[in-house]
N, C-alpha and C positions, 0 to 999 in steps of 0.2 A: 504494500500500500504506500503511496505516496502523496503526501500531504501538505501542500503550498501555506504561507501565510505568507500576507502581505504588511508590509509596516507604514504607517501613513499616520507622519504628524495632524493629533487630534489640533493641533491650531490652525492648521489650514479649513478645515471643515468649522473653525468658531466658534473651537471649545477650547476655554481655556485653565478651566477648573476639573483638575479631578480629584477622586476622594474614594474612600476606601469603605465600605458602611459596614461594622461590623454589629448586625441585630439580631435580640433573641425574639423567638418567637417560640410561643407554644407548639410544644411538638406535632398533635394532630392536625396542624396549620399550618404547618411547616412547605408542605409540597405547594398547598393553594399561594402560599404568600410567596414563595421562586416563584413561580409562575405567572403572577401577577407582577410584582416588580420586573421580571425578566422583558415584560412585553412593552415595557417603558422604553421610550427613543435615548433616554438616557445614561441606561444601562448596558454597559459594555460587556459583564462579566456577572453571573450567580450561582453560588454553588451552597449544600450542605456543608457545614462543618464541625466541628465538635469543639467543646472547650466551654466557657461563659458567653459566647454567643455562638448559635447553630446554624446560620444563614451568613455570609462576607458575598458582599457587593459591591463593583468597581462601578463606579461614576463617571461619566464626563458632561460639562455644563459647558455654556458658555460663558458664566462669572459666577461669582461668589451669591451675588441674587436670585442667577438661577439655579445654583446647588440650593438656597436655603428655600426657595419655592418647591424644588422636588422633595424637600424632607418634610415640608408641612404640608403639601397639598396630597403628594404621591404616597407617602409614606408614614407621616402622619394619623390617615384616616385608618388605617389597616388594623381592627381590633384587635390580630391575635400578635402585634407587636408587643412584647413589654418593654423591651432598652434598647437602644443605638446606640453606638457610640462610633462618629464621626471620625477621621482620619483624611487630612487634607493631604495629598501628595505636593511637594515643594520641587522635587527637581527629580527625570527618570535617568540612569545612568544607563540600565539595562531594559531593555523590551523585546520581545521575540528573536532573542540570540542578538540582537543588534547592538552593539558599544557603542555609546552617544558620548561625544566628547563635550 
């Protein structure tokens, strides 16, 4: 099997905020609540995880406005949310094999 990725500065597309979301949700709610965050345009990345939170979600916004619009409007409402906890990316060194200098 052979499996392409492409790498493409999220700034050019007019995001310039990403962010890490790392949120617990109740576990019986767990598969609806990926699934639902997954279908969001701003979501890059969701997976199951294990530890103090069970769901990690990579972001990409256009600004800090609109990260804090997708946590209150998108992610917010989700009742089987209990905690997030935010993680702003500042600078990526590495991304799909690619050294960024």
């Amino acid at each position: 099997m052979l499996r392409l990725a492409t790498e493409l500065d999220l700034a050019l597309l007019g995001a310039q905020t990403e962010a890490l979301l790392w949120i617990s949700v109740r576990p019986g709610a767990l598969q609806e609540t990926a699934r639902t965050l997954s279908a969001h345009p701003h979501v890059r990345f969701c997976a199951a995880t294990t530890g103090l939170a069970n769901l990690v979600v990579a972001v990409a916004a256009a600004n800090l406005d609109a990260l804090y619009t997708f946590l209150t409007d998108a992610v917010g409402p989700l009742e089987a949310v209990t905690a997030i906890d935010t993680t702003p990316l500042l600078a990526t060194v590495k991304r799909t094999g690619l050294i960024r200098d």
